[in-house]
N, C-alpha and C positions, 0 to 999 in steps of 0.2 A: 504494500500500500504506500503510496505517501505522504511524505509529512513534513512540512514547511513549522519551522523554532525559527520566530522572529523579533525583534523589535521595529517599533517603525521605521528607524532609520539602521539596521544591521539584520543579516541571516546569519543565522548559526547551524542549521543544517536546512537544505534544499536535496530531498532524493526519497528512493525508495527503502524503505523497514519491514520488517518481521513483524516488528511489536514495539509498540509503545505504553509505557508505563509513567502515568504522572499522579502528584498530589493532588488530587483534588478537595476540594472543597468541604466533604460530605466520608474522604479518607479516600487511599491510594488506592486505583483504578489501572488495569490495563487494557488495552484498547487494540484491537487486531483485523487484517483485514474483513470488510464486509456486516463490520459493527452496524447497530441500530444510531442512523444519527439523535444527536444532541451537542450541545452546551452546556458547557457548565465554570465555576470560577476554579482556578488554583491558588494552593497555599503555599509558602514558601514549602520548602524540599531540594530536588532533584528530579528530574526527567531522564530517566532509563532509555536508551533506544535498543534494540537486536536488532544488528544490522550481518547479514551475513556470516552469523556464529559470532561475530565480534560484538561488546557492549561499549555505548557510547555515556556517557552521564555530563545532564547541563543542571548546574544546581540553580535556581531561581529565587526568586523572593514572593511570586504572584504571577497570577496573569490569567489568560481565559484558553481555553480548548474548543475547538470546533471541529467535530465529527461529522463525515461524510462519509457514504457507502465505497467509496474511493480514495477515502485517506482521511489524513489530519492536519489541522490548524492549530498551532499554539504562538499566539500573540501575548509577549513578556511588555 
């Protein structure tokens, strides 16, 4: 699936994942191709990626998730 970690003015990753794992809001969630969309807030943590057997981690402070039956949105 993919999955865009941005801020408004910087990318932190732009590409295809396995799986994404972040804090949410509500407690940590992970998120895999062909999820049911939704929205929702994040809390500070970390954002796990699986990216080709590799793990990638962006630690954060907040921000918001957008799921799509085609990927993810996470605006820091």
């Amino acid at each position: 699936m993919h999955i865009i970690i941005a801020k408004v003015d910087e990318i932190y990753f732009d590409g295809e994942a396995d799986s994404v794992t972040v804090p949410g809001a509500a407690g940590e969630m992970t998120v895999l191709a062909e999820h049911m969309p939704l929205i929702t807030t994040l809390k500070s943590g970390s954002i796990i990626l699986r990216v080709a057997g590799e793990v990638k981690e962006f630690p954060i402070d907040g921000g918001v998730l957008e799921v799509r039956r085609d990927g993810a949105t996470v605006v820091l």
